[in-house]
Backbone as CSV, one residue per row, in Angstrom:
resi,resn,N_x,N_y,N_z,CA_x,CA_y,CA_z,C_x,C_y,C_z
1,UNK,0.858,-1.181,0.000,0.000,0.000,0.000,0.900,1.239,0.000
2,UNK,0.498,2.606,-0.884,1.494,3.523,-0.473,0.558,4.625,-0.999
3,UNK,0.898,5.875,-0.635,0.491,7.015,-1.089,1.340,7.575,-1.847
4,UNK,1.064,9.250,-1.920,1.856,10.169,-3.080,3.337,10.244,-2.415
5,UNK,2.731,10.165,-1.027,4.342,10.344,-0.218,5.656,9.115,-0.149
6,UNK,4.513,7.927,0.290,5.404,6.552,0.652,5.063,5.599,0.704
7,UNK,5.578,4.326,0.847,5.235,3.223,0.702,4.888,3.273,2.292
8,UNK,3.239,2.533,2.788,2.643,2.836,4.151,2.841,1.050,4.205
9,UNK,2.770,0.484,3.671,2.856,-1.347,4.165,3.226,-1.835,3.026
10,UNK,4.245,-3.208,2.997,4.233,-4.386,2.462,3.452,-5.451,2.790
11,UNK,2.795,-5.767,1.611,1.425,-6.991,1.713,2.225,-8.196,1.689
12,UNK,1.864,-9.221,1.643,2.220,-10.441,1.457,1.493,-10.953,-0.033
13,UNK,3.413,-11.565,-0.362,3.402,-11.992,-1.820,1.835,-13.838,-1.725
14,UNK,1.562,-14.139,-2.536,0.691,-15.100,-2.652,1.141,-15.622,-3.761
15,UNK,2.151,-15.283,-4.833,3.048,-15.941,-5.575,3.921,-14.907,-6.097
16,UNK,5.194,-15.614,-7.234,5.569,-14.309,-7.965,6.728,-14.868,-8.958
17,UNK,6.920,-14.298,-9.987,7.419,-14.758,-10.670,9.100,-13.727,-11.578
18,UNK,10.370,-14.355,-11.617,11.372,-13.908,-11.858,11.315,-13.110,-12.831
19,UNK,10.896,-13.792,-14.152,11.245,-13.645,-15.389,9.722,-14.199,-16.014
20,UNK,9.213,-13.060,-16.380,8.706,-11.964,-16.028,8.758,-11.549,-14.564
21,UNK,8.918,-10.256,-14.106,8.927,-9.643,-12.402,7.828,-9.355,-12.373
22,UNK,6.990,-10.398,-11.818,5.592,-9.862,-11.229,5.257,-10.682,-10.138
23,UNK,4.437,-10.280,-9.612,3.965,-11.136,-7.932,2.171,-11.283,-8.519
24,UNK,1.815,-11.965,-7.514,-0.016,-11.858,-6.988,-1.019,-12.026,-8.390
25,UNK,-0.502,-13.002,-9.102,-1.488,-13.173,-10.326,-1.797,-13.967,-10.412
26,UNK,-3.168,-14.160,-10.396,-4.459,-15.127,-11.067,-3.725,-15.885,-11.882
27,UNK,-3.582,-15.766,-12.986,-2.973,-16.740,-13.842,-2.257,-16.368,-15.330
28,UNK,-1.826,-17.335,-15.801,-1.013,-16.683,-16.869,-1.327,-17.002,-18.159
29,UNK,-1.972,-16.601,-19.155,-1.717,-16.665,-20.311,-0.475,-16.669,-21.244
30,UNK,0.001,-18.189,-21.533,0.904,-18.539,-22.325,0.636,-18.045,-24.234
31,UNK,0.801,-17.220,-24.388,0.493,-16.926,-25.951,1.510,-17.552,-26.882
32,UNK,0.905,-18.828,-28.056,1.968,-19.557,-28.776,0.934,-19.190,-30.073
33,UNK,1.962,-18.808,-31.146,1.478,-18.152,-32.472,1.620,-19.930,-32.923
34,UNK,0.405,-19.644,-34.390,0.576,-20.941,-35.030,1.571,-21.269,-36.228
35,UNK,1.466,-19.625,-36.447,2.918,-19.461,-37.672,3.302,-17.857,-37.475
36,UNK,4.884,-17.536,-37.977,5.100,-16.190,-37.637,5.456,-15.972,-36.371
37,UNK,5.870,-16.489,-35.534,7.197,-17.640,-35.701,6.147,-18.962,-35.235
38,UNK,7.150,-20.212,-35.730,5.766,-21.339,-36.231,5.976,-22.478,-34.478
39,UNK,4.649,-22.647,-33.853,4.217,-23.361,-33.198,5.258,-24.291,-32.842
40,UNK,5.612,-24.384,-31.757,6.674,-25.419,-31.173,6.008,-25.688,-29.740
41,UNK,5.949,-27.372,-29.256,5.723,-27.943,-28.698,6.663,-27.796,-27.458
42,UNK,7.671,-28.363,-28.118,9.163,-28.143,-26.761,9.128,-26.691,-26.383
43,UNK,8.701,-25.461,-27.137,8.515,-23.790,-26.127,7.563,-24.333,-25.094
44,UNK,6.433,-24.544,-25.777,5.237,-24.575,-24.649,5.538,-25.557,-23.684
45,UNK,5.881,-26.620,-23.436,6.255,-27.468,-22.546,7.337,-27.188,-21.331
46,UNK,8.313,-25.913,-22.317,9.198,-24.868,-21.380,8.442,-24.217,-20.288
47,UNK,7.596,-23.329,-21.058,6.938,-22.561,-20.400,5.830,-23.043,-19.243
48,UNK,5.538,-24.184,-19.958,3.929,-24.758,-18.778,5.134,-25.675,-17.523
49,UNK,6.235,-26.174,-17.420,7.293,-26.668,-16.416,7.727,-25.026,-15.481
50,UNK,7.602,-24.108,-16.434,8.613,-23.236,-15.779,7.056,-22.149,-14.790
51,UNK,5.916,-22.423,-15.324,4.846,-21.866,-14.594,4.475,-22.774,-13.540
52,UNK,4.170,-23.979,-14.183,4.338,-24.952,-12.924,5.260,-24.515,-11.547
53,UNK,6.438,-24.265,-11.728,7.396,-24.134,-10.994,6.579,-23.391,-9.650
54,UNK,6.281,-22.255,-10.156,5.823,-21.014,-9.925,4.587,-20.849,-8.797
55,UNK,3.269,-22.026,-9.506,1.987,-22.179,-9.148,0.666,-21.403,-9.681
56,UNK,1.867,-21.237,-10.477,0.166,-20.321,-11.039,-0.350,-20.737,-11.952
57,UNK,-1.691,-21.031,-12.017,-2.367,-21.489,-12.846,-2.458,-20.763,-14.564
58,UNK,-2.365,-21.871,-15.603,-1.878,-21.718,-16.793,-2.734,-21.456,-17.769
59,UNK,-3.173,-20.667,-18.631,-3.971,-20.920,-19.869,-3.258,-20.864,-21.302
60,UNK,-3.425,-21.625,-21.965,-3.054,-21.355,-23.235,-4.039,-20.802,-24.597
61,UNK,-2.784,-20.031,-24.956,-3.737,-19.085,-26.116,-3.321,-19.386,-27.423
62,UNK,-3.761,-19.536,-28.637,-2.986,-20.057,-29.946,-3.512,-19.010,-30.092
63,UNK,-2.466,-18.050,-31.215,-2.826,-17.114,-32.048,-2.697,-17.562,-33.526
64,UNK,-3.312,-16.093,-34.395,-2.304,-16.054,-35.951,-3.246,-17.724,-36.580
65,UNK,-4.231,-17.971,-35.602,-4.893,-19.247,-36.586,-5.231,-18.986,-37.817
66,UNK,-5.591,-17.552,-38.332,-5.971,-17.847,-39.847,-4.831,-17.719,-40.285
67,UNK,-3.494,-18.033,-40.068,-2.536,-18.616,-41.023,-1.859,-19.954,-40.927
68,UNK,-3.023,-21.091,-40.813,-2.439,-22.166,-41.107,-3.808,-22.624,-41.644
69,UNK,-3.550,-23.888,-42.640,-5.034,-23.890,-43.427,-5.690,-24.782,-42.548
70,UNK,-6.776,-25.377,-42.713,-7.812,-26.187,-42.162,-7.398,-27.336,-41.910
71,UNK,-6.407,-27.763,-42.764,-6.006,-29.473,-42.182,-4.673,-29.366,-41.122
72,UNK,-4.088,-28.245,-41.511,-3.104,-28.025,-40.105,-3.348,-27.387,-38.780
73,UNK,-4.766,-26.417,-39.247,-4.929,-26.556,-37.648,-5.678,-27.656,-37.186
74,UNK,-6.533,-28.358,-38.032,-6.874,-29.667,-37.323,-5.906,-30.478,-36.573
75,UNK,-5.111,-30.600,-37.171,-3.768,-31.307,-36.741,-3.226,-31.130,-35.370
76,UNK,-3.082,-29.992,-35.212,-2.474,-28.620,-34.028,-3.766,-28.854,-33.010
77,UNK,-4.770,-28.668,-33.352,-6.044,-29.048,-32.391,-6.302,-30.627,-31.698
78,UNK,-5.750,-31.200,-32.580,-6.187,-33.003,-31.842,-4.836,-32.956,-30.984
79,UNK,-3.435,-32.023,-31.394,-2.547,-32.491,-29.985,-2.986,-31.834,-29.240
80,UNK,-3.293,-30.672,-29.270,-3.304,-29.440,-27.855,-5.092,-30.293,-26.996
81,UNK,-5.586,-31.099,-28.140,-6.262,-31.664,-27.187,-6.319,-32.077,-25.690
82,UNK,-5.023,-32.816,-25.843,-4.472,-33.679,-25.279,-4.375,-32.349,-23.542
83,UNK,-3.792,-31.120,-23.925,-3.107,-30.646,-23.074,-4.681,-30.195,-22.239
84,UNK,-5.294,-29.903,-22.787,-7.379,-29.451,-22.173,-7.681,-30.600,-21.422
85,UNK,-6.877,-31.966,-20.976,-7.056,-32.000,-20.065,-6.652,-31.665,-18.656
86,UNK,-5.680,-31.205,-18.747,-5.206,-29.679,-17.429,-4.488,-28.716,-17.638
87,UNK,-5.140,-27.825,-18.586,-4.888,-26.595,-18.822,-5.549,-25.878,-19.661
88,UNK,-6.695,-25.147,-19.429,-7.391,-24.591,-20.885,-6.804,-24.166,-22.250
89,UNK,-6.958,-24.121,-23.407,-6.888,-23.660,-24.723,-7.598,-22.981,-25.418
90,UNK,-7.359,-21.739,-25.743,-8.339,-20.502,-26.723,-7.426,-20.778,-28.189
91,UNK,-8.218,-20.246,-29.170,-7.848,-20.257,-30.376,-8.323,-18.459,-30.888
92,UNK,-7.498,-17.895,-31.313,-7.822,-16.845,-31.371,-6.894,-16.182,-32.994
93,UNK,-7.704,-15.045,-33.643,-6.555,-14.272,-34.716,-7.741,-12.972,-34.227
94,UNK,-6.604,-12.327,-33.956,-6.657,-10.722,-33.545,-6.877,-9.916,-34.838
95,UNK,-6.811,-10.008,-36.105,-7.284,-9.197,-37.287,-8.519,-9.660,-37.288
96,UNK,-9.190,-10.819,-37.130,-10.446,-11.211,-37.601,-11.127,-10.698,-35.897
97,UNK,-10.568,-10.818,-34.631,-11.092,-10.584,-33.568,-11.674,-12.282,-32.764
98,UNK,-11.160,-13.047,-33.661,-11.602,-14.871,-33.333,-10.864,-15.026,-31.884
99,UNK,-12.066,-14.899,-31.294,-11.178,-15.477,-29.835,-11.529,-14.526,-28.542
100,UNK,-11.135,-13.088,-29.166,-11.030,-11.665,-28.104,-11.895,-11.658,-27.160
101,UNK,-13.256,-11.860,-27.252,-14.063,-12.111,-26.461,-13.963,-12.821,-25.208
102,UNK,-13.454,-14.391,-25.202,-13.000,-15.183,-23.950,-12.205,-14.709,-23.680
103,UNK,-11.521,-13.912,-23.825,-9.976,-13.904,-23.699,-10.791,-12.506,-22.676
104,UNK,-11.633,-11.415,-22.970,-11.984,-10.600,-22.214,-12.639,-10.885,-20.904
105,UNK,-13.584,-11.898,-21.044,-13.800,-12.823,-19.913,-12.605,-13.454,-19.095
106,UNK,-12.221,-13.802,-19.328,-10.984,-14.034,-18.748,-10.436,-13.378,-17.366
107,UNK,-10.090,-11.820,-17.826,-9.772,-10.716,-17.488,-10.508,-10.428,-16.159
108,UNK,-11.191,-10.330,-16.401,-12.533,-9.282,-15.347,-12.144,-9.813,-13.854
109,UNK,-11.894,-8.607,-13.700,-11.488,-8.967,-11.535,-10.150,-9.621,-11.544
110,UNK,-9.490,-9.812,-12.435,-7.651,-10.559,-11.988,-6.914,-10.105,-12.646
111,UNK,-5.715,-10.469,-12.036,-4.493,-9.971,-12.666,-3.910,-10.992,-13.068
112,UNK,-3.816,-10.721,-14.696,-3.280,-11.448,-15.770,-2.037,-11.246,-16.046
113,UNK,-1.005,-12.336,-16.755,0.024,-12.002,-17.273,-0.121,-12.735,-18.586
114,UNK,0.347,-11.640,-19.527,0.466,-12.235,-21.272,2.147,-12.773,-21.000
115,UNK,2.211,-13.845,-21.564,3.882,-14.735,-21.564,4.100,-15.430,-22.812
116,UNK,4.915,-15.013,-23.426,4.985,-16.152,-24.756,6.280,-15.900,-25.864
117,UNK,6.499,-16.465,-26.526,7.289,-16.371,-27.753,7.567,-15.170,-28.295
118,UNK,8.708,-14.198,-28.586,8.583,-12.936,-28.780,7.908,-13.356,-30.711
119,UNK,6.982,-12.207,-30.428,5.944,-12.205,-31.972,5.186,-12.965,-32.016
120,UNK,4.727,-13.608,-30.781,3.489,-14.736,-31.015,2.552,-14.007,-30.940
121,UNK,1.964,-12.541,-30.991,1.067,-11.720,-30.661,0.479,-10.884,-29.338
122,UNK,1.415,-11.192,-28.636,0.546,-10.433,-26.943,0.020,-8.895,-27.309
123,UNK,1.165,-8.403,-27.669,0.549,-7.215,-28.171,-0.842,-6.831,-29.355
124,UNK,-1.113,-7.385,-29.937,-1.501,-7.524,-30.747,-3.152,-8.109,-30.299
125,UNK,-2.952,-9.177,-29.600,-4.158,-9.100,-28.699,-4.602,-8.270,-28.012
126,UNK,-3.761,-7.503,-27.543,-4.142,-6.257,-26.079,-4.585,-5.442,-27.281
127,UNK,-4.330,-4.929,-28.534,-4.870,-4.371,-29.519,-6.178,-4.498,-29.645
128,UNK,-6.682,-5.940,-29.886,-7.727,-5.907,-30.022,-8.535,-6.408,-29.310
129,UNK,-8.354,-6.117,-28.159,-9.180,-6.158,-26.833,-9.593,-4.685,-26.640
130,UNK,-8.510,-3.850,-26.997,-8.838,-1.870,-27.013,-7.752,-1.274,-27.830
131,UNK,-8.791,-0.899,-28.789,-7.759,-0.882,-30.209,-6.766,0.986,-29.553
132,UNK,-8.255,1.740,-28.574,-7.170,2.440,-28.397,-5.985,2.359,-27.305
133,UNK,-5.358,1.456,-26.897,-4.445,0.902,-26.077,-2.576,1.438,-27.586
134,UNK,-3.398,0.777,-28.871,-2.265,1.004,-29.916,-1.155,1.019,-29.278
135,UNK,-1.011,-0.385,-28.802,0.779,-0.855,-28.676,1.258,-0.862,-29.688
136,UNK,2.517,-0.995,-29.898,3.486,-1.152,-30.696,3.648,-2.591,-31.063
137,UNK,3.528,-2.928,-32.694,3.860,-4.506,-32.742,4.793,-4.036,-33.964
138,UNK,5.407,-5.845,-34.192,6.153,-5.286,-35.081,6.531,-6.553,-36.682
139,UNK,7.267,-6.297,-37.309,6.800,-7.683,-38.315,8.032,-8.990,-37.689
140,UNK,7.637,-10.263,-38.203,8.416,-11.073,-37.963,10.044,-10.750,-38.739
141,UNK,11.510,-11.294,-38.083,11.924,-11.529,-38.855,12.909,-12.459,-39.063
142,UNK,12.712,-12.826,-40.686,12.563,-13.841,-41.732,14.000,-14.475,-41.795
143,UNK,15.123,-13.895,-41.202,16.482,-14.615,-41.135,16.492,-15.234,-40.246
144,UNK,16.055,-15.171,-38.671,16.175,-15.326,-37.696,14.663,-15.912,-37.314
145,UNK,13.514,-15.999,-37.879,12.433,-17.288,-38.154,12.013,-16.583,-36.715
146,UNK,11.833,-15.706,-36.151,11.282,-15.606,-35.061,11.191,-13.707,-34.869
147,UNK,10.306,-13.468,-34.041,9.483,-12.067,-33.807,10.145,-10.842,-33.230
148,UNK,10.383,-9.714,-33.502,11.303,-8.890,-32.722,10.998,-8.459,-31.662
149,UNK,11.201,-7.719,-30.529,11.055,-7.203,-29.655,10.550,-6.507,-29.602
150,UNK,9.282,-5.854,-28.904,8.510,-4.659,-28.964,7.949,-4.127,-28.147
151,UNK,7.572,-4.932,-26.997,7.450,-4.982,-25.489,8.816,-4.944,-24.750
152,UNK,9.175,-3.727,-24.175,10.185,-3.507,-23.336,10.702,-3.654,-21.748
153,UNK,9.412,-3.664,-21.143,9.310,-3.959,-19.668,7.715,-4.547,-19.610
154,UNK,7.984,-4.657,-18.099,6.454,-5.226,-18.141,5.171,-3.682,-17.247
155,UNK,4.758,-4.021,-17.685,3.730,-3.004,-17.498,2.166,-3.642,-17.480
156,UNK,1.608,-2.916,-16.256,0.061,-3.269,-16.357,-0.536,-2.338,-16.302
157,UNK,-1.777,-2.999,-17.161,-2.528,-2.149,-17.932,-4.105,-2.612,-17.696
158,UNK,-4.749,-1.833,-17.446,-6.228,-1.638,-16.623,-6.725,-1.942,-17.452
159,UNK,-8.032,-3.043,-18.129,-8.581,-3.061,-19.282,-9.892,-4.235,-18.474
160,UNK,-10.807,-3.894,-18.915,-12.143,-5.176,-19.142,-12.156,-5.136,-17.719
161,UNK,-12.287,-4.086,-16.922,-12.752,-4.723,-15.498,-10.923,-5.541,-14.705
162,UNK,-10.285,-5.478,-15.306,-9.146,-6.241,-14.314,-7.612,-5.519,-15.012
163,UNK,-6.672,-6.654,-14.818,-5.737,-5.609,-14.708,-4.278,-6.776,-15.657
164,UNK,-3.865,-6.248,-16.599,-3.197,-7.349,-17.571,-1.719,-7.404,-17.810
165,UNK,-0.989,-7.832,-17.839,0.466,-7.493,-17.569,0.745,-7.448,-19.107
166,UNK,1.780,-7.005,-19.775,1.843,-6.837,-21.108,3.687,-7.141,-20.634
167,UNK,4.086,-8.254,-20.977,5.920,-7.986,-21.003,6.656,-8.222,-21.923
168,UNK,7.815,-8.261,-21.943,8.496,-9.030,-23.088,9.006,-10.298,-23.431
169,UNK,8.528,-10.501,-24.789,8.567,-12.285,-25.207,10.177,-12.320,-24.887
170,UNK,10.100,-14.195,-24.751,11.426,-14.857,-24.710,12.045,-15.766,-25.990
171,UNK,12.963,-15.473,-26.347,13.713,-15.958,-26.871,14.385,-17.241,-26.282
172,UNK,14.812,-17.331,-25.315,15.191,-18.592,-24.328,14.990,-18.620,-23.147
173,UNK,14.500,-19.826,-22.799,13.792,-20.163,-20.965,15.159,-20.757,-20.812
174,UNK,15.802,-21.107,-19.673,16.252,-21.922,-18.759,16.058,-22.169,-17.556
175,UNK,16.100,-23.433,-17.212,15.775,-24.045,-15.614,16.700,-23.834,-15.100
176,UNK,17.766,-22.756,-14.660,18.224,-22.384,-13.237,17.731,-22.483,-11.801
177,UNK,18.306,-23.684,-11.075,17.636,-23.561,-9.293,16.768,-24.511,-9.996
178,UNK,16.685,-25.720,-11.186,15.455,-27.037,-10.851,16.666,-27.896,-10.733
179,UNK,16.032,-29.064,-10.006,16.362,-30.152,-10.098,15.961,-31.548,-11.138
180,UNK,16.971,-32.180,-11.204,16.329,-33.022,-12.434,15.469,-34.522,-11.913
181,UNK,15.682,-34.436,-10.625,14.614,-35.735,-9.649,13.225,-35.646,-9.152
182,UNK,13.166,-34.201,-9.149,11.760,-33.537,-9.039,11.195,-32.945,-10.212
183,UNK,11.659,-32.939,-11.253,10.966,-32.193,-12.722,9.743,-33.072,-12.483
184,UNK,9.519,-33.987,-12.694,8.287,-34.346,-13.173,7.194,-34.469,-12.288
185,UNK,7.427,-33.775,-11.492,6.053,-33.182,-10.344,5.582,-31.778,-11.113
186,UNK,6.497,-31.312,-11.837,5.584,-30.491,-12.817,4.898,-30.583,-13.750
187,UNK,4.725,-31.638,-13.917,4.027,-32.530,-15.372,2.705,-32.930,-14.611
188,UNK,1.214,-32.334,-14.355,0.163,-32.912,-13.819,-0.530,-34.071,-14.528
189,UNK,-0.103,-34.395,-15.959,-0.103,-35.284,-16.557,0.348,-36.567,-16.190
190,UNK,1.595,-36.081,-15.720,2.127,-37.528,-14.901,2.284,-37.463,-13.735
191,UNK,2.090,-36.975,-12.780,1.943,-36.732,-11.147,0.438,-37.597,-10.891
192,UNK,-0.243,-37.570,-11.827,-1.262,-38.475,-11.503,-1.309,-40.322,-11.442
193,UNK,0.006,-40.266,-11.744,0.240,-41.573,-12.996,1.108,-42.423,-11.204
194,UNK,2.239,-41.308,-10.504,3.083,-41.670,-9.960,3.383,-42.926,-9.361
195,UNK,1.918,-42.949,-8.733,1.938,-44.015,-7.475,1.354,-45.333,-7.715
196,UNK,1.572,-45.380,-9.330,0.795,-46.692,-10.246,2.812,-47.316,-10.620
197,UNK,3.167,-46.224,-10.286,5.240,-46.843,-11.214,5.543,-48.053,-9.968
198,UNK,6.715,-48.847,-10.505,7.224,-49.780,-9.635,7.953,-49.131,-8.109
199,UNK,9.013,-48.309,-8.501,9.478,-47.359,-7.687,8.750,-46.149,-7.815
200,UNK,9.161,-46.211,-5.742,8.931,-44.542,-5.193,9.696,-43.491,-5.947
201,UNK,9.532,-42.588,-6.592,10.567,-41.672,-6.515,10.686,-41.881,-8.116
202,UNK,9.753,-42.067,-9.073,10.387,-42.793,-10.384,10.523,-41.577,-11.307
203,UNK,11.541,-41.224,-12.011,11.604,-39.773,-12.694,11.418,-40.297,-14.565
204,UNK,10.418,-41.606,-14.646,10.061,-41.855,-15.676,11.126,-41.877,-17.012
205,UNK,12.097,-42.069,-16.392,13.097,-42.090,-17.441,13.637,-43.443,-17.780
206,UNK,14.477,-44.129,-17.212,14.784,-45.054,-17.546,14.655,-46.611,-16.441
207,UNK,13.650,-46.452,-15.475,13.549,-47.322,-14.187,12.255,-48.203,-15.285
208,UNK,12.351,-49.666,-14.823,11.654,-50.296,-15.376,9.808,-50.678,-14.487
209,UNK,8.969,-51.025,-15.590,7.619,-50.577,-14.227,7.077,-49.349,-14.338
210,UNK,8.006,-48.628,-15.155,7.099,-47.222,-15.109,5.655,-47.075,-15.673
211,UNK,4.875,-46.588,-15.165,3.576,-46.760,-15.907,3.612,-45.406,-16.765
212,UNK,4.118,-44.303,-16.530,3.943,-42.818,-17.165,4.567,-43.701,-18.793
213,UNK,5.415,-44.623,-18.947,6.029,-44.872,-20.027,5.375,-45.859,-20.732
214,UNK,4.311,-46.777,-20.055,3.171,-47.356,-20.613,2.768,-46.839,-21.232
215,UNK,1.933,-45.611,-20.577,1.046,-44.903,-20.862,1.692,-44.118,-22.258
216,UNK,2.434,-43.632,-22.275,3.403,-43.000,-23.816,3.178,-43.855,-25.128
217,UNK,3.392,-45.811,-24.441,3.142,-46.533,-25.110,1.864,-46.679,-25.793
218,UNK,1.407,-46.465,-25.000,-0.254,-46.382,-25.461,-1.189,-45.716,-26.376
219,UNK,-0.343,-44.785,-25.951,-0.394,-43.324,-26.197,-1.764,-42.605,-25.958
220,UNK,-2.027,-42.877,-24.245,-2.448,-42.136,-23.191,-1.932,-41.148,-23.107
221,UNK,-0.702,-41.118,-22.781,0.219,-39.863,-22.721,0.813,-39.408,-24.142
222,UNK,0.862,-38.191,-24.508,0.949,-37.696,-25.884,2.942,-38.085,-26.301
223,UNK,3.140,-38.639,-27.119,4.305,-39.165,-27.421,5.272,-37.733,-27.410
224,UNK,4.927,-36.958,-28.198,5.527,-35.762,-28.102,5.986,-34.705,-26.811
225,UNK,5.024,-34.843,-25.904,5.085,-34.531,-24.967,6.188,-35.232,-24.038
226,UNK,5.952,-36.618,-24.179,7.092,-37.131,-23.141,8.323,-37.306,-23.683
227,UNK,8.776,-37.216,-25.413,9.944,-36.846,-25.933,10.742,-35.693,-25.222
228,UNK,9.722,-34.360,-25.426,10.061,-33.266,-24.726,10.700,-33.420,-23.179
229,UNK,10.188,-34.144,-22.295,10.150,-34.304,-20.881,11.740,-34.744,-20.693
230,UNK,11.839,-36.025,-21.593,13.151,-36.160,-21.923,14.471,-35.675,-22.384
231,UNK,13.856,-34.391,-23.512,14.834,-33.544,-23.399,15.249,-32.277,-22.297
232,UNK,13.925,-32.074,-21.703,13.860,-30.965,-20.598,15.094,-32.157,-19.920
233,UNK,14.574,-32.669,-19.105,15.069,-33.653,-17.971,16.554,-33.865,-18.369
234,UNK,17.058,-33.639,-19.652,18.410,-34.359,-19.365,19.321,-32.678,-19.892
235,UNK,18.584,-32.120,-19.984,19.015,-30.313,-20.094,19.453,-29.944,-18.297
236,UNK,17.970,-30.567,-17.623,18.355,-30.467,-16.131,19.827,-30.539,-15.504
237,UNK,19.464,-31.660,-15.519,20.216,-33.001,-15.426,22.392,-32.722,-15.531
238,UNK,22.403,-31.992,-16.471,23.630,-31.461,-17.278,23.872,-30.377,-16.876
239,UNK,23.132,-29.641,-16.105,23.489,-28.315,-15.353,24.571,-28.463,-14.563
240,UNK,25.478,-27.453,-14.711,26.876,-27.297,-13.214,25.578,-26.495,-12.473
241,UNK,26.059,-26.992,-11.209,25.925,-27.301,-9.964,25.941,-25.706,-9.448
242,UNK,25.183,-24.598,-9.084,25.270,-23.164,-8.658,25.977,-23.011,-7.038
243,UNK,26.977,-22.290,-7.085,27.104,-22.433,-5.447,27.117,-20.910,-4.917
């Protein structure tokens, strides 16, 4: 709490997050474009481990859908299926306005954070949620297959009844401060699975009995997804040691 003069109390944090610097939010909107720069599985799997981390509850947003045709976003839709079972999914393109609506619902009474791929659209949404807001966006670019920078800090911004963080996209996540024996307590996909494995303690990698790896087999669990897990996990894993 503070006035014109001073800061009168420190509240207590209820979460908060590094990278982006923000505390006390409802939840986060992960924004992943479908092309411009093009849809990657292993980002989002970064990002939903590294929110996990965190606790704050996740939504995912696909943008830029009217640029992939009808049989590729079908495609893109039967995996992200997979993820609607714990974590919502919007489909949205901000020129046509497909989407803006939930996405305003959303909003009302919390504090949001936009997080995603630099050029997957955050800005661009906050556009057309209040066109007079006129952030700054900018074009993809085409050597470097990915979105420039245009969001400089993070800043919130009062809109629809609540209150929305606008920051800047990432170019690269890293797991600094995880461990590679506990990663997969961030996976609610497989935290459900745990206490079905042979061993206590099973980090689904290479212990035999695992059921999370049945389940892959099966393909209960989305194959792609636990490829990823595998590469997160041994990225962990390979870290020097911080002292």
């Amino acid at each position: 709490m503070f006035d014109v003069d001073a800061i009168k109390e420190v509240l207590p944090r209820r979460n908060e997050m590094i990278r982006p610097a923000i505390a006390n939010v409802d939840y986060i909107l992960i924004v992943n474009s479908c092309k411009q720069p093009d849809f990657s599985f292993l980002l989002l799997d970064r990002f939903l481990a590294l929110i996990a981390k965190s606790e704050i509850p996740a939504i995912i947003i696909i943008t830029k859908t009217d640029l992939m045709n009808a049989l590729e976003l079908n495609i893109l839709k039967q995996k992200l299926a997979y993820y609607q079972r714990f974590c919502p999914v919007f489909y949205t393109a901000s020129l046509s306005l497909l989407g803006i609506e939930a996405i305003k619902d959303l909003i009302y009474k919390k504090i949001i954070v936009l997080s995603g791929q630099t050029g997957a659209g955050k800005s661009s949404i906050l556009n057309a949620i209040d066109p007079k807001l006129n952030l700054k966006t900018d074009t993809i670019s085409v050597a470097l297959g990915r979105g420039k920078h245009t969001t400089r800090h993070v800043e919130l911004i009062n809109i629809c009844g609540g209150w929305i963080a606008d920051t800047p996209g990432f170019s690269k996540l890293d797991f600094e401060g995880f461990e590679a024996r506990t990663f997969n307590t961030l996976y609610p996909d497989f935290v459900r699975f745990r206490d079905e494995c042979r061993f206590n303690g099973c980090t689904h990698t290479n212990e035999p009995g695992c059921r999370v790896k049945e389940l892959v087999q099966s393909k209960d669990i989305l194959p792609e997804r636990y490829e990823n897990y595998l590469r997160l996990y041994e990225e962990i894993k390979s870290q020097k040691p911080i002292y």
